[in-house]
Structures are given as structure tokens and as C-alpha cells.
N, C-alpha and C positions, 0 to 999 in steps of 0.2 A: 601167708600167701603161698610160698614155695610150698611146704608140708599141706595146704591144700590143695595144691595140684598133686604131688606126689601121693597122697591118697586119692586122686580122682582114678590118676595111672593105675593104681595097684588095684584098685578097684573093678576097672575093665581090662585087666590084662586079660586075653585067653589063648589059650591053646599053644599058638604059632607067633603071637604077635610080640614083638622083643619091647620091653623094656627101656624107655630113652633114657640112657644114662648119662648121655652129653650132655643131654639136657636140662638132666637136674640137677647133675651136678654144677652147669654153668648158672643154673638158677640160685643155686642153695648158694654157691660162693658167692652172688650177685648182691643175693638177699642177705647176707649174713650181717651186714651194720647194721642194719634195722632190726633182726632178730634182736642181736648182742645191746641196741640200743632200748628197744622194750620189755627185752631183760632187764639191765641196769635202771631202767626207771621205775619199773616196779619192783624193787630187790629194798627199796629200804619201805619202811611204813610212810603215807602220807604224811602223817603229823613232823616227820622229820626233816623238811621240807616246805611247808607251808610258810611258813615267815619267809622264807626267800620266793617263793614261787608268788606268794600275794605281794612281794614289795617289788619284786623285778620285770615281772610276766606282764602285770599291765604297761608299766613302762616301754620295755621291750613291742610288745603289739599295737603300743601308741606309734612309735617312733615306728616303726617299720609299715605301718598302715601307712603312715603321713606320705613318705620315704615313697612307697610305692606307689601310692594314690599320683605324687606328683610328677613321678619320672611316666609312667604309665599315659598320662595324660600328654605332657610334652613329650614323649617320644610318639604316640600316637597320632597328633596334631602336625609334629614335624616331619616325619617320615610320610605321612599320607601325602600333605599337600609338595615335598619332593619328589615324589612319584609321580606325583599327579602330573606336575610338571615338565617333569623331563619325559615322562608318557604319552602325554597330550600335544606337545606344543614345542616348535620349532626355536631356538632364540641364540644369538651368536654364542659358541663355547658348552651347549648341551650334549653335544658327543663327548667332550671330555667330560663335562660333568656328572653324565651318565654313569661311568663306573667310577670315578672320582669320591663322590661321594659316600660310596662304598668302606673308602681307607681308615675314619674313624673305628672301627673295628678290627683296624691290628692295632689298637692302643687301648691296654687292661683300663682297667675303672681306676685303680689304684694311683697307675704309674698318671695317668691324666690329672689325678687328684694332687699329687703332689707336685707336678707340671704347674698347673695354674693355682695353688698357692704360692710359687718362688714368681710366677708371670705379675702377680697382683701386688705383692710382698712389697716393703716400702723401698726396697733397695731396687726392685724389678723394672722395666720400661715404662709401664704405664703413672705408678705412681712418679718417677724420677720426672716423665714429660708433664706431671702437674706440678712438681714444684718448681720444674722450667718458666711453667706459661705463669703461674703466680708469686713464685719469688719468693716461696715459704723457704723454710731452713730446718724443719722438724713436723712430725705428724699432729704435734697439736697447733697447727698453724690451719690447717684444712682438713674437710670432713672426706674420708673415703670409706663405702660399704667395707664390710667385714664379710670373706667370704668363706669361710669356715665356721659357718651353721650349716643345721641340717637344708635350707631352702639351697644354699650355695654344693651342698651335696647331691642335691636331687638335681642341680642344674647340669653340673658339670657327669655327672653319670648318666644325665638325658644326651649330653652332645656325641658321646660315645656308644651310646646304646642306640639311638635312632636309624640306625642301618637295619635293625632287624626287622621293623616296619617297613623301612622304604624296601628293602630287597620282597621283604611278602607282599606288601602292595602292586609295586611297580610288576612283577610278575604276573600278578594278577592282571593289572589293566593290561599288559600285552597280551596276554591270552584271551580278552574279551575278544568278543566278535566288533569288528569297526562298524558293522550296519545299526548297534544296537545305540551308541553317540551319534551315528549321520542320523538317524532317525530323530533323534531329539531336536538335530539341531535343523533339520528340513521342516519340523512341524513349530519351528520358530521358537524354541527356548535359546536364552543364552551360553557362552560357555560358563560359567558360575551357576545358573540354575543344570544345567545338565549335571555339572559337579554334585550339587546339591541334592537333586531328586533323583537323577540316574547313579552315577557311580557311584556313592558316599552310601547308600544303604545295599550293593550288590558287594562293596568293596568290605561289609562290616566280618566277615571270617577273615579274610586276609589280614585287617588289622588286631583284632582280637588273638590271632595265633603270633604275628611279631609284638607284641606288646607283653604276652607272656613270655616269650622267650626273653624280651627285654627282663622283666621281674625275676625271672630264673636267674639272670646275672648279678640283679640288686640281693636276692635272698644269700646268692654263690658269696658275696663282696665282702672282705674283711678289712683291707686295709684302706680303702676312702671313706668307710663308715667312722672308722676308729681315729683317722686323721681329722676327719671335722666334728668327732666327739657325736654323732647320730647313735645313742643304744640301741641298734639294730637288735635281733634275734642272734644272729651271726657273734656281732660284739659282746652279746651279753653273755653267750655261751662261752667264749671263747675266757671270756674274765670268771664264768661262775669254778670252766673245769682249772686254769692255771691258777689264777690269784685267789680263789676263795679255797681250791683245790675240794669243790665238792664234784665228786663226778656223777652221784645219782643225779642231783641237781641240775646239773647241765643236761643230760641224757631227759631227763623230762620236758627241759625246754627246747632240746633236740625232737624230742618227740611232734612239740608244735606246729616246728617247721617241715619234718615230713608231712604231715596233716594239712598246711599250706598248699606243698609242691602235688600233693594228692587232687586236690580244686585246681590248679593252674594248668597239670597236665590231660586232667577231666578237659577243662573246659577247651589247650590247643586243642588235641586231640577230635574235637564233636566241632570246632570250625575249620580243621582242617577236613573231615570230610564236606563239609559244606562248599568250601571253600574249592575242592576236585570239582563238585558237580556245578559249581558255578561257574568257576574258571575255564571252562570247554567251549574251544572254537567252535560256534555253529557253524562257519561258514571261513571262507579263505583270505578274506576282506582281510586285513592288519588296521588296527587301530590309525583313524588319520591322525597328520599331523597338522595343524593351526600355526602359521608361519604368525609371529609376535614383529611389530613393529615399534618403533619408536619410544615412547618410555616402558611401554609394555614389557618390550625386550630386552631393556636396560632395567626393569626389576627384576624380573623374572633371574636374569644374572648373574644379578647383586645378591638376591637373593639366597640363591645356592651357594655362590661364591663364599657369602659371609660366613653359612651353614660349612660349609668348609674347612673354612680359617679357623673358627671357633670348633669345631671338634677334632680338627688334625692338624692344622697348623700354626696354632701357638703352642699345642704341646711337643710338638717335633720342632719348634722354633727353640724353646729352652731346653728342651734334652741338648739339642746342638750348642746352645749357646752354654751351657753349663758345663759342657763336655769339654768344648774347645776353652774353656779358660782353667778347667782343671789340668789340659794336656800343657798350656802355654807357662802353669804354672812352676813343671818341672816336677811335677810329681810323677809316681811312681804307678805303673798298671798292676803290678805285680799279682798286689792284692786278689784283683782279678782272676784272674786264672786259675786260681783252683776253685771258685764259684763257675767257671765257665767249663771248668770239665768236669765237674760233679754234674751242672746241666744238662753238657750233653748226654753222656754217660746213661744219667735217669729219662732221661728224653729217647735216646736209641732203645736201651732197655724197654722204656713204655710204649712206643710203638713198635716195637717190634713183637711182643707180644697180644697186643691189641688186632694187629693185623692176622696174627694166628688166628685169633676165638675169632676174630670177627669173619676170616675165611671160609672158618670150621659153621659160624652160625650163620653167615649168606646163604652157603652149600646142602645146606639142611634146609632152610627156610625157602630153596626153590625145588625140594626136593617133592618129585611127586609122590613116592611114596612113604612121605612122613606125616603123621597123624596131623589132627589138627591140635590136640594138647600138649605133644612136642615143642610145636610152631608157637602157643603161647606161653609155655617158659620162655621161649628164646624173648619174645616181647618184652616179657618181665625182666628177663636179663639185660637189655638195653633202656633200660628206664634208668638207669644210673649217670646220666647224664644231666639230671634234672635235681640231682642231689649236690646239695654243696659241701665244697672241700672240708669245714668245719665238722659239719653231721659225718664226712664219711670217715674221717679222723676220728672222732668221736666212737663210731661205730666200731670200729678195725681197731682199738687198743687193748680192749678186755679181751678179747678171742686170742689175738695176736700175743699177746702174755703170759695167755692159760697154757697157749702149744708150747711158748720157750719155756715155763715151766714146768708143763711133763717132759718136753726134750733133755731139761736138765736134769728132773727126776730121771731117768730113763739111764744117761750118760754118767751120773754119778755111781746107780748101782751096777751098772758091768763094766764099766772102766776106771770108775775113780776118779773122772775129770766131768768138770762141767763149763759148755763154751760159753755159757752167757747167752744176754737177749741175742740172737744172731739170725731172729725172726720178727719181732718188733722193734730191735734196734737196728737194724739193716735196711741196706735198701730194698730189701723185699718186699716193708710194708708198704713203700710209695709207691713202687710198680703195681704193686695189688691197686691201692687205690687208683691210681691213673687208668688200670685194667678195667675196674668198675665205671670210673664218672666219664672213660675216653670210649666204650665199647661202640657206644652207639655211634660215634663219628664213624670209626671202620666198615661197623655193619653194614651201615646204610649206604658206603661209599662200594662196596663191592658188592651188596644187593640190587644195587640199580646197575652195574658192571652186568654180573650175571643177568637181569632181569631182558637185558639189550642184545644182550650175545644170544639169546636163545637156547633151547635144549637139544638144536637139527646139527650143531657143531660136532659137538659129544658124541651125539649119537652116531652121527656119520662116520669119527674116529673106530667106534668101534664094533661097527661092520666092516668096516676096512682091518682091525685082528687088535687095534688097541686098546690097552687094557691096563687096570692097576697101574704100577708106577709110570709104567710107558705114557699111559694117557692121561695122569699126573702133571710131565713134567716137560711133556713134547705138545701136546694138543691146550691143556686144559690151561697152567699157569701162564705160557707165553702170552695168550690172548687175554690174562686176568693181569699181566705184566701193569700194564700202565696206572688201569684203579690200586693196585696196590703199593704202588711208588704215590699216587696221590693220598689214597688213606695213611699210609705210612708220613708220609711230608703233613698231614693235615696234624694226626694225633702226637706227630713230635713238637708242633707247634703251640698245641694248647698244652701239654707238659712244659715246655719251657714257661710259659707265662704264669701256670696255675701257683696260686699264692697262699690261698688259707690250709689245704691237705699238704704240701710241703712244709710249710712252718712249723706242724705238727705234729709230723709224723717222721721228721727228716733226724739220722742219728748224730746225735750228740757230738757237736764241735764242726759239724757239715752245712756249710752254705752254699746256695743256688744261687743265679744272676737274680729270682725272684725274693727269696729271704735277706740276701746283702740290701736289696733297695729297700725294703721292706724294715731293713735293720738303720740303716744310714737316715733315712726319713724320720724313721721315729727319733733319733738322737737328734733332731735339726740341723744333719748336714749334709744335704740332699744333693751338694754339688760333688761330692765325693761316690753319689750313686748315680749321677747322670749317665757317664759310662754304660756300666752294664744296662741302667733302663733302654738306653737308646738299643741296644744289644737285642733286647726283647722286641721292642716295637720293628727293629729290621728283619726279626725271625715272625712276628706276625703279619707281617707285609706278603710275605709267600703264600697263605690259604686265601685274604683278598684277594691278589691277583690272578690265582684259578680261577675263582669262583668268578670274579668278572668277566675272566675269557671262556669261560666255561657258559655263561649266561649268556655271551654275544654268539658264542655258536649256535646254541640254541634258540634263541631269538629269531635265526633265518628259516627255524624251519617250521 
């Protein structure tokens, strides 16, 4: 893909016309997993491979179809009719639960998965208040679901993921025109049938674009997969490259999964334009509101409220409760701490160079005079957000190896010393990664920056005499001051949480607040990792709460 643009470039270069070399460069580095990855997979013969790829690969695509089919469906269904909801219709506690409902998205897939298996577990509240009310003494006295199957995986990754719906929904119904529902409801349909035949087929881009983003996070997901035993694509990879230690092998069923994310971003992508030209106020009207009475409004409620509890507060209920009787027990944080400053460390590091590329690729991408094949590497360069941490681990070890061993080759024959991996083994490789799968948060937080400030700013700067750094660091940045304390706060935030490109790529004997929880849970002793989980979910609470207040501003105008 990159080497076809860069022969398109080369192709029509003429005369006067320069070369984008930011460009292709920020592409070539973008693309380089997926090179490195369709390398590795065609590097050994098929027949060397086949027994695993026929005994794994339908497995694998069974289990990750199901997996998605189910979450896709329930996050679809729940997030529309929360939108719907709190869009449409007035009912005591909908201001709050307006952006409320939003919070199940600063809580990973993972840490939620291991949340409600200690919630459910026979020692937890729920089962302890059955043996209350029945008098049992042991679990073979009473029958309780078992909720580590894959059904109890798609569940609990549906209550976490259903934000991505409701926020693309509920946006949408606010940007409807209010005459095109008064209309319905003046020519005598119900609210349910207007649901039905008005909104639920104009609202089908908006769902279709959150429900993919929803799957982008199931395909991203290694550690709820692997706790409730689901052979994802993700897990299976993840076992074919460590525990079988075949690495063509994995890279081909890596391969798969690019091939996946290829259809899922086709398809946001063609409803997100849809979804612009639907989404356009024809008129100044604001969608009404339908004030809910009596039990109406005591479902309506219960309703969200429950949607609530069950996605954010039973698992911020046991991180607390796990927490506080680790702290009561006299134990030691110590532990901690050096998982908490390798975090931040990799986290400032990742956004802080994320904010770079992504300055350098907004700056370009509102540049009037950049081509238009420029402007589609930079695209291409942000599509790494759609690749999961596994694939991009995967991708970045072969390249990332090659360099430390010509660097060694290199330092051994003029000096006589060799430093070792200090490019795969480093944190270089995670920042790279987080640079790849984080670009597009940046991008897009300082493209819509620029897109709003306009180019009468600049330009006025410098017919007034400034220039170059002057108008750098006086005019340009101060006014780019704010998106970039947000991009920067956004992309430090999905580094701290990100779990499967850490575990992978992170050097030898280095733990993150996300690999300790990640490590502790797999041993079953998940009270010992409540701590730093709740640590994460406090550091994903900060991109919710913009985006919430960021949406209510918006909303007035």
C-alpha cells in the first residue's frame, strides 16, 4: 500500500514539484507491521503450516465470529435505544444520565472481565447473599450460572463497549432536524412507531459506525478473551507466536485479522459519510423533548440506571472493595511503584511524541498547498488505530531485531563492543507502537483544532512581519495550546490502559500498572491487582469527562 503510493509520487513528480517525504516516511513507518507481517507469513512454505492453520484458524474464526456477532448485536440494541432515550424524552435523573452513562468507557474490557468474575465468584456479594437467603453452606448445595464462557464474555464486553453506539447515536438524534419527529407525531404515529419507522432506519450509519468501533475493541482484546477461555484470533495468536513459538504461523493468522479490520474500516468509514449527510440540521428546531410520566419515567430510569450499575458500577464497586481490604490488610504498595513509573514514563513518552506526528500531520493535512497523494498517506498513516496491540507486536519484532542486529553488527566491527537489543529490547519498541495504534487520536484532535481556528489567523500574523519561529511559537502554538494538552491527555490515557502491545513488546523484567494486572489475574490473585486496576480506570475517567463536556458545549450550538 505505502510502495504504491510512493510509486504513484514518483511517478508524477515533475519539474518544481517537491517530493513528500514526511509523508512517506510517516507512512512507510505506519505501514511497516503489516509489511514485516506479510513478509513473515509468506517466508516459510504453506505446507509448513497447514496442520496448524486447518486445526486453529477455523476455531479461531468460529469463536471470534460468535464473540462479535454477540457483542455487536447487544451493544447495537443497547446503546441505540440509550440514546434514544435520553434524546427523545424528558424523565427525572436524564441530565445526569446523559453523560453518565458515557463512564463505562474509562473501564478496559480486561480489567471489567476480571471485575465481574471476583463480583460473581463464590466468595463475592452476590453469591454470599444466596447462601444468606437459602442456608446453603457449599456451592453444591445451589445451582449458580457460570460466567466465564464465551456468552458471559460477549456480555460483560457488551456493557463496556456500548458507549461507542450511544455516543454515535445520540449525536446523531441531536443533530436531527426536531420538525422531521414533530412531523410524525402530528400526522398521528406513536412514540414507538416514529422510533420504529422514522428514526431506527435514518439512525442505521450512526449505529453501524459505533458497533464497529465497538468490534475494533473485541478484535484489540486479549486479556477477557483469554480469562474466559474464548480462542479469539487475538488469543490464538498470541499462544501460536509465545507457547508454540511459531512465528510464521502467528503472522498468517495475523494476517487474518488485518483482512477483518480492512471490512470493519471499509464499512465505518462509507456510514460515516452517510451518516454527515444525514445527520444535518435542516432547520433550527432542536429535537423535542416528550416529558415521561408515571411508570414511564420510572422505567425509562431504572432503565439506564441499571445500564449503568452493570457497566460502571459493579466493576468500580470491586476494584474499591478489593482495594480497600488489600490496603486494611497491611500489605505493602511498594510493589507498585515501579509498574507506576515505568507507566507513566511510557505513557509521557507516547504522547508526547504522538502529539508531534500528529501536529506535523494535522499541519499538512490543512495545508492548501499539499497534494492530494500527500494528504492520502497521511490517511493511511492514521489507520493504525484500528490495529490491535497483538498484530502490532507481532508486526514491530522482526524489523525491530533486524536493526539491533545490524546496529550490533555495525558496533562490533569499529569498536568492539556490542550494546545488545537496545531497540527491540527498549522502550523504543512500545513508543513506536503506541506512535502507530495512538496517531489517529492526536491527528484528529488537532485537525478539528486547526480546521476551527481557520487559515485568516496565520495569515494575518504574517502580514503583520511574522514569520518562521516567530510565528511558530507566538501566534500559531499558543492558539493550538489547548487541543494539544487534550491530544496529549487523550493519547497518555489509552497508553496507560493498552494491554496486549505492552505485554509483548515491553523489555524483559518491566511491568506496567496494565501487565501487573494482567499478571496477578492470570495467577488468581486479582485482590493483589485491584490497586493499580483502579489506577487505570481513574486515569481513563479524564478522556470521558472531556468528551462529555466537550459534547454539552457543543450541543448548544
Amino acid at each position: 500500500m505505502a510502495i504504491a503510493f510512493a510509486g504513484h509520487i514518483a511517478g508524477k513528480a515533475q519539474g518544481k514539484r517537491r517530493l513528500p517525504l514526511g509523508s512517506l516516511v510517516l507512512v512507510l513507518a505506519a505501514g511497516l507491521p503489516i509489511i514485516s507481517l506479510i513478509i513473515a507469513a509468506f517466508s516459510e512454505a504453506p505446507s509448513s503450516n497447514s496442520g496448524l492453520l486447518a486445526q486453529m484458524l477455523p476455531i479461531a474464526l468460529r469463536d471470534t465470529g460468535w464473540l462479535m456477532l454477540q457483542v455487536g448485536l447487544a451493544t447495537g440494541i443497547i446503546g441505540l435505544l440509550a440514546a434514544w432515550l435520553v434524546a427523545h424524552f424528558d424523565f427525572p435523573g436524564r441530565r445526569l444520565l446523559d453523560w453518565g452513562l458515557v463512564l463505562p468507557l474509562a473501564i478496559p474490557t480486561y480489567l471489567s472481565a476480571y471485575a465481574w468474575v471476583e463480583f460473581l465468584d463464590f466468595t463475592g456479594p452476590i453469591q454470599a447473599g444466596v447462601r444468606l437467603l437459602t442456608g446453603a453452606s457449599s456451592i453444591r448445595d445451589y445451582w449458580f450460572p457460570e460466567i466465564q464462557t464465551p456468552a458471559g464474555a460477549a456480555l460483560v464486553m457488551s456493557l463496556v463497549l456500548y458507549p461507542y453506539v450511544y455516543l454515535s447515536c445520540r449525536a446523531f438524534f441531536l443533530m436531527q432536524s426536531g420538525s422531521m419527529t414533530a412531523a410524525s407525531r402530528v400526522l398521528g404515529a406513536s412514540a414507538y412507531r416514529t422510533f420504529f419507522t422514522v428514526a431506527l432506519p435514518l439512525s442505521r450509519p450512526a449505529i453501524v459506525v459505533g458497533v464497529t468501533l465497538a468490534l475494533m475493541e473485541v478484535l484489540n482484546d486479549l486479556g477477557a478473551v483469554q480469562y474466559f477461555g474464548v480462542n479469539s484470533l487475538t488469543a490464538v495468536i498470541y499462544s501460536t507466536w509465545l507457547n508454540r513459538a511459531n512465528f510464521a504461523g502467528a503472522a498468517q493468522l495475523a494476517v487474518t485479522i488485518v483482512l477483518i479490520v480492512g471490512v470493519l474500516i471499509w464499512a465505518e468509514q462509507h456510514e460515516a459519510k452517510r451518516r454527515r449527510y444525514l445527520g444535518h440540521r435542516d432547520s433550527q428546531t432542536p429535537p423535542p423533548l416528550e416529558r415521561l410520566y408515571g411508570w414511564r419515567a420510572f422505567a425509562a430510569s431504572a432503565a439506564c440506571i441499571v445500564l449503568l450499575t452493570l457497566g460502571f458500577g459493579v466493576p468500580v464497586y470491586e476494584l474499591v472493595s478489593l482495594s480497600v481490604k488489600y490496603l486494611m490488610a497491611g500489605r505493602s504498595v511498594a510493589g507498585v511503584l515501579p509498574a507506576l513509573f515505568n507507566t507513566l514514563t511510557l505513557a509521557f513518552m507516547g504522547a508526547l511524541v504522538c502529539v508531534i506526528i500528529g501536529l506535523y500531520s494535522a499541519r499538512q493535512f490543512n495545508n492548501k498547498h499539499v497534494g492530494r497523494a500527500p494528504k492520502g498517506m497521511l490517511r493511511i498513516a492514521t489507520l493504525g488505530y484500528a490495529l490491535p496491540g497483538t498484530v502490532l507486536a507481532l508486526g514491530l519484532t522482526a524489523p525491530l531485531g533486524l536493526l539491533d542486529g545490524w546496529l550490533n553488527d555495525f558496533t562490533r566491527a569499529t569498536l568492539d563492543w556490542m550494546p545488545g537489543l537496545v531497540i527491540s529490547g527498549s522502550f523504543f519498541a512500545l513508543v513506536y507502537a503506541y506512535s502507530i495504534r495512538f496517531l489517529a487520536v492526536s491527528h484528529n484532535t488537532l485537525d478539528a483544532a486547526i480546521k476551527r481556528r481557520g487559515p485568516s489567523l496565520l495569515d494575518a500574523a504574517q502580514v503583520l512581519g511574522a514569520h518562521g519561529w516567530r510565528l511558530a511559537f507566538r501566534v500559531d502554538l499558543p492558539t493550538l495550546t489547548p487541543a494539544i494538552l487534550s491530544a496529549a491527555t487523550l493519547v497518555f490515557v489509552e497508553c496507560v490502559k493498552e494491554l496486549p502491545a505492552t505485554l509483548l513488546l515491553r523489555p524483559l523484567g518491566v511491568e506496567t500498572l496494565a501487565t501487573l494486572v494482567y499478571q496477578q489475574a492470570s495467577a488468581e490473585v486479582f485482590t493483589s491487582a485491584a490497586l493499580p486496576a483502579l489506577a487505570i480506570v481513574l486515569a481513563g475517567l479524564i478522556p470521558v469527562v472531556l468528551a462529555s463536556h466537550l459534547s454539552g458545549r457543543r450541543r448548544v450550538s
